[in-house]
C-alpha positions in Angstrom: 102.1 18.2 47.9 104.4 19.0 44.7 107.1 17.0 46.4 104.7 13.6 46.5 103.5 14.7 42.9 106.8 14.4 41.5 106.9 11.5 42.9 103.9 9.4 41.6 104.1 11.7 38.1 107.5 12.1 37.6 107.3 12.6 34.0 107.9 16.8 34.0 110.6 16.4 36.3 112.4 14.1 34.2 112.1 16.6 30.8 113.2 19.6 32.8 116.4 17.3 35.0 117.4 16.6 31.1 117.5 20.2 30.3 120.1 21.8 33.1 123.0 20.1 35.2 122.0 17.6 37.5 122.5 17.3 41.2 122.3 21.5 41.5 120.5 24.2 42.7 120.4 25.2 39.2 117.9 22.3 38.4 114.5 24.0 39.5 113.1 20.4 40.5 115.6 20.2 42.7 113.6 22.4 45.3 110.5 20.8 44.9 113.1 17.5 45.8 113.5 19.2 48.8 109.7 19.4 49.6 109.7 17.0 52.6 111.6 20.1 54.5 108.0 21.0 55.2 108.5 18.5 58.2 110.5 20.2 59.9 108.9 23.3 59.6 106.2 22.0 61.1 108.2 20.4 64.3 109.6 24.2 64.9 106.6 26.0 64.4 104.4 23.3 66.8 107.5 24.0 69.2 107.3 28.2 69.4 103.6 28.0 69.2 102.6 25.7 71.5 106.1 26.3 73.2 104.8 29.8 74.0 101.5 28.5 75.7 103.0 26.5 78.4 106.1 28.5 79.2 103.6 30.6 80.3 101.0 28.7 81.7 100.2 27.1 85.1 101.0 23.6 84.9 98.9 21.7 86.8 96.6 19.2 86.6 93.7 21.0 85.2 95.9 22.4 82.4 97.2 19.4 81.6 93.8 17.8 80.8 93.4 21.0 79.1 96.1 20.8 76.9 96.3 17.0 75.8 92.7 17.2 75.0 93.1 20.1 72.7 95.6 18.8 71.0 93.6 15.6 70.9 90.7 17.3 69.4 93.5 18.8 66.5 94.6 15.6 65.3 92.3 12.3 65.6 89.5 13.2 64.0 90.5 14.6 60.8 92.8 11.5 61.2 90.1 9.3 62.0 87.4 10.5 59.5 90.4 10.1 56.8 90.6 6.6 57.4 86.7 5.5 57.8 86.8 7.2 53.8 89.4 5.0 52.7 88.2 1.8 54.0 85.1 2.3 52.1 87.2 3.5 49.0 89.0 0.5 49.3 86.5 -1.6 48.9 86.1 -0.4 45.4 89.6 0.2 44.6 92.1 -2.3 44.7 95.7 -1.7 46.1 94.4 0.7 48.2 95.1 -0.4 51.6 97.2 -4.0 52.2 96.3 -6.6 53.8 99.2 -5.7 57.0 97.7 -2.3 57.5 94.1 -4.1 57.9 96.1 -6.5 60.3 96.9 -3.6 62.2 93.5 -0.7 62.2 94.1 -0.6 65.8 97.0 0.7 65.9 96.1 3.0 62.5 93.1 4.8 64.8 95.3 5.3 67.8 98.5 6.4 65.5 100.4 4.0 67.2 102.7 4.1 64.2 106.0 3.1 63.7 106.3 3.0 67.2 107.7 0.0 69.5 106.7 -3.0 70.0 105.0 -3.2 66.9 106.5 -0.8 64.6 103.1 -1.3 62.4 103.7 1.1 58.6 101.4 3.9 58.5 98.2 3.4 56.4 98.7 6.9 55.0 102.6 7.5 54.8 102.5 11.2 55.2 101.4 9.5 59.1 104.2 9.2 60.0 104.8 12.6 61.4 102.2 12.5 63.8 103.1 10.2 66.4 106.5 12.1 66.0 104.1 15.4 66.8 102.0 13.7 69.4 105.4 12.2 71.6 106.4 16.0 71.5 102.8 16.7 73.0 103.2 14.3 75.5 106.9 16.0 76.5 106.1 19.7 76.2 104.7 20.5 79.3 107.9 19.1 81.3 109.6 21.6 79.2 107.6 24.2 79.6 108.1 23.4 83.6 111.8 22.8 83.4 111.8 26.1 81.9 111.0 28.0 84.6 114.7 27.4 86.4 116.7 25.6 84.0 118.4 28.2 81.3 116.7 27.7 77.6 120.1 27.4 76.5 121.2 24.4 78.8 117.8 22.7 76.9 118.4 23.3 73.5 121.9 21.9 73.5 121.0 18.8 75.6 118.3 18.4 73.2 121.6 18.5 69.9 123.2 16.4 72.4 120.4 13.6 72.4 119.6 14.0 68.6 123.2 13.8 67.4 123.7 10.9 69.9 120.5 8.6 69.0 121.2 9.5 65.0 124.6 8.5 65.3 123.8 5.4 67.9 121.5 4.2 65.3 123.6 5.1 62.1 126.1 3.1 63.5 124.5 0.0 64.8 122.4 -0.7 62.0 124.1 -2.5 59.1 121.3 -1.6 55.9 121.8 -1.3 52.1 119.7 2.2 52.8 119.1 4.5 55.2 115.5 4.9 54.7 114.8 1.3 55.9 114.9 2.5 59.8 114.2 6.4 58.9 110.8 5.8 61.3 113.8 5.1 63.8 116.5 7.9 63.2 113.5 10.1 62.9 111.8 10.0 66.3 111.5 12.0 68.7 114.6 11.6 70.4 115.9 12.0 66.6 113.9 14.9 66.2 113.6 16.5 69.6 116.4 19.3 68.6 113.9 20.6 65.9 111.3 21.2 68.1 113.4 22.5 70.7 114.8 25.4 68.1 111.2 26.3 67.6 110.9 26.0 71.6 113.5 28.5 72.2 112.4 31.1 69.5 110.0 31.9 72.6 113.1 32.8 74.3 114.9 35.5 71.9 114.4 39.4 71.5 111.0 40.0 69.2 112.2 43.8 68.7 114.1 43.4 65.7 114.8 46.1 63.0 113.6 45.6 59.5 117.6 45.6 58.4 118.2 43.2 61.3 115.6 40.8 59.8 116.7 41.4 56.3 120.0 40.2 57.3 118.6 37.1 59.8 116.4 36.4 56.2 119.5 36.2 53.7 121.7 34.2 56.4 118.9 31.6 56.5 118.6 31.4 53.3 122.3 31.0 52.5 122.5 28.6 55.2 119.8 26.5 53.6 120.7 26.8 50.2 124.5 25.8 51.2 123.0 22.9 52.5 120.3 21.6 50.4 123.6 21.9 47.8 125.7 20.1 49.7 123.1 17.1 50.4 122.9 17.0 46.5 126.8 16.6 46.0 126.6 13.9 48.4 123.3 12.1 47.1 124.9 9.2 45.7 125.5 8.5 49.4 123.6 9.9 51.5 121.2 7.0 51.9 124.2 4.2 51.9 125.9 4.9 54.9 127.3 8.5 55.2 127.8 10.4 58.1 125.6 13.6 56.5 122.9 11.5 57.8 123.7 11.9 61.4 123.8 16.1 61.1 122.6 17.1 58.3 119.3 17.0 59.2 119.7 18.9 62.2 121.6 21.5 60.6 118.9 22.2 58.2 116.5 22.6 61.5 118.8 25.4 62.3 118.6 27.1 59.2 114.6 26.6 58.9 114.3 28.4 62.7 117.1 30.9 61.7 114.1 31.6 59.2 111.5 31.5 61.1 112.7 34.0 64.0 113.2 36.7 61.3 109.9 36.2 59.8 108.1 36.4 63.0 106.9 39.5 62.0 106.4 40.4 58.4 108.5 42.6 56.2 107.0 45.1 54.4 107.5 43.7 51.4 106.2 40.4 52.5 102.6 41.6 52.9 101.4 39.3 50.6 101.9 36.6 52.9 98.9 37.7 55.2 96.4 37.5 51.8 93.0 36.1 52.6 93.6 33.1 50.1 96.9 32.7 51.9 95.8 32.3 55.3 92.9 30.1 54.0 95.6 27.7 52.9 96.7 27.7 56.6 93.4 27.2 58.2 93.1 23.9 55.9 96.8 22.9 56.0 96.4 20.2 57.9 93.6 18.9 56.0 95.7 19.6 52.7 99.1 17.5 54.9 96.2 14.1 55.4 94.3 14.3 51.8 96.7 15.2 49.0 98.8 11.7 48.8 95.9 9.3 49.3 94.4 11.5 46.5 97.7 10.8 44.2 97.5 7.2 45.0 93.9 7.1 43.9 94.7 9.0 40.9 97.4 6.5 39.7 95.9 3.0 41.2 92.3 4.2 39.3 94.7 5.0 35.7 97.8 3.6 36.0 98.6 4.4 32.4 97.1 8.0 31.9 100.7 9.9 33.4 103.3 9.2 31.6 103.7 12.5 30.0 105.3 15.6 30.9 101.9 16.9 30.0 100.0 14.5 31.6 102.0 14.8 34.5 100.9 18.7 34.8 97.4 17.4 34.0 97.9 15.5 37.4 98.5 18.4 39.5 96.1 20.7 37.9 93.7 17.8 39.2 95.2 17.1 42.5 94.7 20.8 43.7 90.8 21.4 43.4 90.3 17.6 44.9 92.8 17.9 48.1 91.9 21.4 48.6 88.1 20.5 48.1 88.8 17.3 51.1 91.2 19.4 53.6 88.2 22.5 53.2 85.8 19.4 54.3 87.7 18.7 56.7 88.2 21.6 58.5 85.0 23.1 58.0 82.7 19.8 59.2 85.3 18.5 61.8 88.3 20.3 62.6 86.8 23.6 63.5 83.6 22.6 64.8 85.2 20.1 67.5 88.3 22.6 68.5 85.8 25.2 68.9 83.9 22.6 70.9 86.6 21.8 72.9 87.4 25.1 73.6 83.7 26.0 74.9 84.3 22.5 77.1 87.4 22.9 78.6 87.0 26.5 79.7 83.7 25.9 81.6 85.0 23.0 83.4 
């Protein structure tokens, strides 16, 4: 959310970039820059949860019906109630949705998104993860078979194998002024798949760690990641143009995110605040938060285009942002979300 509202009100970025050295770690809106890294977060947390589930389970035919239709249940309808708003919000507010995304509302209810043969643009843009999400759904119970005599290990470098190879196949066939042109392309699955796989094989290491052990795991991360975000700012002028960062950079930052992750598995002592009520609120209504908060910003700016200019202003746009998207994704998950999973749920275990 604070990445995409630097983005549509950039004005407080753009005092504080003038006040400290650009292109560093120094420069506090540098991290919020690096926002989007929320992405693939979610990729290696979907792959140890979910991972866990079907490494352990039964997979047969029952389960799988089980399975897809749970995580069904998770994503269309908040998806689908999202969109039924904003068709009727666009009747009132111009610019709201173009005229290709009504071309293509089939293929915006099934989330057949950037996805051959018709490559349609997401109507929402934050989309765009979850037919990423959803191919992984469709793949994870193969893995969770195949892990029951092929060595985790053996997976998770044939999945760096097939990233690197697909990023730098398509980095390297693709002739583009920039990059992000065909990111919907370098970023599928097969572009992705050794993210999810890192979260996947989580599952797979020693949970009895020592608090010192975790402390270390924690600061090696974190060094990782910072060395990295660093690096991607030294090189920003050509990141996008046609630089071979572009093929593993990505994936090294997966690595440091799940280096992260495994040492936060369980919390720190110090870290107890994590596991506040208002905290794990937030996660209950993530997902809600991930659909709502960028259709609000676009609302925001198409409704008063010239109210942000700013740097006070801009603040003015997140302190209004928050209530509204957290308002929605509470709507959300209260009226659909929960209700349906825990219909679902009920379902599924009686049949």
């Amino acid at each position: 959310m604070l990445f995409h509202w630097e983005q549509f009100f950039p004005a407080f970025g753009a005092l504080v970039q003038g006040l400290v050295p650009a292109n560093s770690l120094l420069d506090p809106t540098a991290y919020v820059g690096f926002g989007w890294m929320g992405v693939p977060l979610f990729f290696i947390l979907s792959g140890w949860l979910l991972g866990g589930q079907v490494i352990r389970a039964d997979i047969t035919a029952g389960y799988l019906r089980h399975f897809w239709t749970r995580r069904f249940l998770r994503i269309y309808p908040a998806v689908w109630a999202e969109l039924l708003v904003l068709l009727l919000l666009a009747r009132s507010i111009p610019g709201l949705i173009d005229a290709a995304s009504y071309n293509t509302l089939h293929l915006q209810f099934l989330l057949w998104l950037n996805l051959p043969p018709f490559m349609a643009a997401p109507l929402n843009l934050v989309w765009w993860t979850l037919p990423v999400e959803l191919s992984f759904y469709l793949l994870l119970p193969l893995l969770g078979w195949c892990a029951g005599f092929i060595n985790w290990r053996v997976l998770l470098l044939s999945s760096l194998l097939i990233t690197l190879a697909w990023r730098f196949l398509i980095f390297s066939t693709t002739e583009v002024d920039n990059y992000v042109a065909i990111l919907p392309v370098l970023d599928s699955l097969l572009g992705t798949l050794f993210t999810f796989m890192l979260g996947f094989s989580l599952n797979f290491l020693p949970d009895a760690l020592t608090v010192e052990q975790r402390q270390k795991g924690i600061i090696t991360g974190l060094l990782l990641l910072l060395g990295l975000m660093q690096w991607q700012l030294h090189m920003d002028a050509v990141y996008w143009s046609g630089h071979w960062i572009l093929v593993v950079w990505p994936p090294l930052v997966a690595l440091a995110i799940a280096v992260l992750v495994y040492h936060l598995k369980d919390p720190l002592p110090s870290m107890a605040w994590l596991s506040s009520r208002f905290l794990v609120w937030l996660g209950h209504i993530s997902f809600g938060i991930y659909l709502w908060h960028f259709q609000v910003m676009r609302v925001m700016v198409l409704l008063f285009p010239d109210m942000w200019g700013t740097p006070g202003q801009s603040l003015l746009a997140l302190l209004v942002v928050v209530p509204i998207t957290l308002g929605l994704a509470a709507l959300s998950f209260y009226l659909i979300e929960r209700p349906l999973m825990g219909w679902g749920k009920k379902r599924l275990s009686v049949i």
